[in-house]
N, C-alpha and C positions, 0 to 999 in steps of 0.2 A: 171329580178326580183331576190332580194336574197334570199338565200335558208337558213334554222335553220341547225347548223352544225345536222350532222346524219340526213340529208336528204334521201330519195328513191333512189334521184342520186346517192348519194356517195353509199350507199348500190349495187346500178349496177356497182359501178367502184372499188371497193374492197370488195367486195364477202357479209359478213356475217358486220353485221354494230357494230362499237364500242358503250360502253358508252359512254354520253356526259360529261361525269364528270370525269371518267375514260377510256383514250385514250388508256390502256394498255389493257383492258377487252372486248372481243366480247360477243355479246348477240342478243338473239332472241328477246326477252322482250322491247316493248315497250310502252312510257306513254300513255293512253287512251285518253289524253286528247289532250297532244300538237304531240303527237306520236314521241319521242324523244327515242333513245335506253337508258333502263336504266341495269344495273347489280343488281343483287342481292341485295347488298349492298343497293341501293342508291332506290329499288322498296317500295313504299307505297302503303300500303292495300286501296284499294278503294271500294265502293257499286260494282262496275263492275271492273274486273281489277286491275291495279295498276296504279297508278299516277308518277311523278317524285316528287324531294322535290320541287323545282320552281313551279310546279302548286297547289302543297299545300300550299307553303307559300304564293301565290299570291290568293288563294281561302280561307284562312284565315284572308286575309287583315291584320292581325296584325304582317306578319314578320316571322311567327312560325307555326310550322306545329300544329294543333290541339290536346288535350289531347288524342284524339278517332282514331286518325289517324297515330300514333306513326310508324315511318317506322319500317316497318316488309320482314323479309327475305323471298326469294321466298316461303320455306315452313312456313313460316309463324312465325317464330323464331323473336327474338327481335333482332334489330340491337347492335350492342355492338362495344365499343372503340374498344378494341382489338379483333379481330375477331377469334385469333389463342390462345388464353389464356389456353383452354381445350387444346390442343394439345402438348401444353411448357407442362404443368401439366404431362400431359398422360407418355411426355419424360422423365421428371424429376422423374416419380416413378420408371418407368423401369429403369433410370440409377442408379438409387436410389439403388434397389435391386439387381443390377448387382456388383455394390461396394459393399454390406452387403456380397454378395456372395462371394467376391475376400477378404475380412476380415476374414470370417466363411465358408469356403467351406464347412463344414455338414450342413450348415445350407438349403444349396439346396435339401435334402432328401426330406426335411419335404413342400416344394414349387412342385413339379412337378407331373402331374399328375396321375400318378399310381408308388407306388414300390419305388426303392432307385436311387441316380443318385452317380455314374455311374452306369448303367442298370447291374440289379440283377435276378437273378430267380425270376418270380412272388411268391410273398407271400400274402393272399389272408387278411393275418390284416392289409397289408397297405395300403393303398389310398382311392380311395373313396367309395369302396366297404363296405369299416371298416365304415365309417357314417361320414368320411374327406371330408366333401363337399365343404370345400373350397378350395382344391385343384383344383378344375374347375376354378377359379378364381386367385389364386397364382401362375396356370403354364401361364394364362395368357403374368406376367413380369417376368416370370424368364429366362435367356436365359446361356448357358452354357457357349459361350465364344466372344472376343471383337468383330470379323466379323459379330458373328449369330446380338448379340445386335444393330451395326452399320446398316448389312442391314435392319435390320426390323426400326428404326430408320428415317433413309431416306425413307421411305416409308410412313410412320406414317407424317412426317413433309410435306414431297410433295403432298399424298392425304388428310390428316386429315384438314391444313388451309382450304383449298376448299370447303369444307364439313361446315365445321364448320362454316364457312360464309353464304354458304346457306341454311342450315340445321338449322341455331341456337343452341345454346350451348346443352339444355336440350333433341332435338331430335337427335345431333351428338352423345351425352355421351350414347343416348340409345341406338344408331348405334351401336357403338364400344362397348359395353361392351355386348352386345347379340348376336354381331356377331361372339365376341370370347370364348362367352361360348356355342356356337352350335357348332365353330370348337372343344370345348374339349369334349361336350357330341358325333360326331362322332368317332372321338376319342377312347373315350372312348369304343365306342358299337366297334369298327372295330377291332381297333390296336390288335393288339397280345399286351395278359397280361403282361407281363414282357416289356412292351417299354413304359419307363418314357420320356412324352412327353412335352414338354416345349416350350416356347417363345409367341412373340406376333404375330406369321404370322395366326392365325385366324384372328384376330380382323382386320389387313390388307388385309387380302382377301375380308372382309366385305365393308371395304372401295373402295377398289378397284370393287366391285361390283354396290355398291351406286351411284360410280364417273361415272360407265359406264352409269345407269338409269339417273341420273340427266345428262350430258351430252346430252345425247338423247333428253331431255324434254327441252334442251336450242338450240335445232337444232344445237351443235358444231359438229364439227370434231371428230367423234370418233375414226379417225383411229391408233392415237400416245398411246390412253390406250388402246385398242384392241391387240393393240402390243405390247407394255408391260405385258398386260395380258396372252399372248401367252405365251411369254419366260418364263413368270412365271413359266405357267401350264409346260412347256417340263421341267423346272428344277427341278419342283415339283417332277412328273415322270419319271424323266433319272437318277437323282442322289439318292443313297442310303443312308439312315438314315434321309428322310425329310417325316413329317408324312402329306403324301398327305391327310388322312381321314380331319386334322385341316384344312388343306386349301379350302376345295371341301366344309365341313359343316361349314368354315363361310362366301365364296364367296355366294352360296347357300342364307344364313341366312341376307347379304347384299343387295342381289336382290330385294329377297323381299319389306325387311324394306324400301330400295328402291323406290318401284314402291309408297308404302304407303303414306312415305313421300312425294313424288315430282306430286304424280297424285292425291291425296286426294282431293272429293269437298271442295269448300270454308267453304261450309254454314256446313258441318261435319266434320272439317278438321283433328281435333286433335283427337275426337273419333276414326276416322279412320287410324292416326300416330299410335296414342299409344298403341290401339287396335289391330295394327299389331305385334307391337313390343312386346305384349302380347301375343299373340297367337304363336310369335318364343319362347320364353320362354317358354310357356307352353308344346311345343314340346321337346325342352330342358329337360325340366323336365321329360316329360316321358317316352325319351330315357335311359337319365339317371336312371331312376328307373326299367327301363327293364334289361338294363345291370346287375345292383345290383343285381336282382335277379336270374339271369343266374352262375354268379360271387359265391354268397351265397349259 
């Protein structure tokens, strides 16, 4: 008898089963109906589960998957043409700001998170202690020079598509921008006053915490971001001048948002997403206001 490609068979004789749509994509995730592997991508929300698109358009009978049924990303995110479009973006401001920098080198004083760049004596009007709260936010994309930009860069492009594909645009942008403003509020509480701190490795660490929780929740392989993870951490900590507080509070702020996103019930799904991602902010926020007051 034949078998529907992404059979059980094929699952015992190459490990973990591909999408049927996508022969490039391993997935735990399959349709409830024909039980066919689907990917993020190609998962339709269903009363139980998720469906493929073939059993929706074939339970629609007109061809098209229903208004009510619109394929939705694992977390529940809207499927979209381009799946990486927030992450060209994400690149493009940071490279954005890396040229303004290389036009106007003062103009970085007024971008990084405490104090003057190149690192000054703390002076206690400048940064965000003075009511520059957007500083938490500007040292974000600011990076001092072409390697710091390039690695953070590559890191951004290699976890953020993934992410943003199963995540959906509006729960990835919450990802990444919460995860790099807890790395600047530890930062801020840890670092010694006078160390203006800059670039995007918060906001990567968040990712790379995200990729590890979802991962897990797709039964892949964790061992290749485990390990990269690793190196991370020994370079974070062996090499001088890398503000490990950034990295620790947005891996940290990642996890979380994390478990939020990819483990959230169905029937509470987005209270419980954004409600996370709320509650990392609101920590944010009152680290940062504890520091202020230590500071003042």
């Amino acid at each position: 008898m034949d078998q529907a490609p992404g059979s059980r068979q094929d699952d015992a004789q190459s490990g973990l089963p591909v999408c049927y749509r996508h022969p490039d994509r391993e997935t735990g995730i399959r349709c409830t109906r024909c039980e066919r592997p689907i990917c993020p991508e190609c998962m339709v929300s269903a009363s139980v589960g998720f469906q493929c698109p073939t059993c929706v358009r074939e339970g629609s009978g007109t061809g098209h998957a229903p208004s009510a049924s619109q394929p939705r990303t694992l977390a529940g995110g809207v499927v979209t043409a381009d799946p990486r479009l927030l992450t060209k973006i994400l690149i493009g401001i940071n490279v954005a700001v890396f040229l303004a920098v290389q036009v106007r080198s003062s103009l970085l004083d007024s971008l990084v998170l405490i104090g003057q760049w190149p690192p000054a004596p703390f002076n206690p009007t400048e940064g965000v202690a003075e009511g520059e709260w957007y500083r938490m936010v500007t040292s974000m994309f600011a990076h001092e020079a072409p390697w710091h930009l390039a690695f953070n860069m590559l890191g951004l492009w290699w976890l953020g598509g993934p992410l943003e594909q199963a995540l959906g645009r509006a729960r990835y942008l919450s990802l990444y921008l919460v995860s790099g403003l807890a790395g600047s509020a530890l930062s801020y509480l840890l670092a010694s006053p006078g160390t203006a701190t800059l670039g995007a490795s918060g906001a990567i660490f968040g990712l790379f915490g995200a990729t590890a929780v979802l991962m897990r929740r797709l039964r892949q392989d964790m061992r290749p971001i485990i390990a990269l993870l690793v190196i991370n951490l020994v370079i974070t900590f062996g090499w001088s001048g890398i503000s490990w507080q950034a990295h620790i509070g947005g891996l940290v702020a990642g996890v979380v948002m994390g478990v939020g996103m990819v483990h959230a019930p169905r029937e509470r799904r987005a209270l419980v997403q954004f409600g996370t991602c709320a509650l990392m902010l609101a920590v944010v926020v009152v680290v940062t206001l504890l520091r202020t007051v230590q500071l003042t």
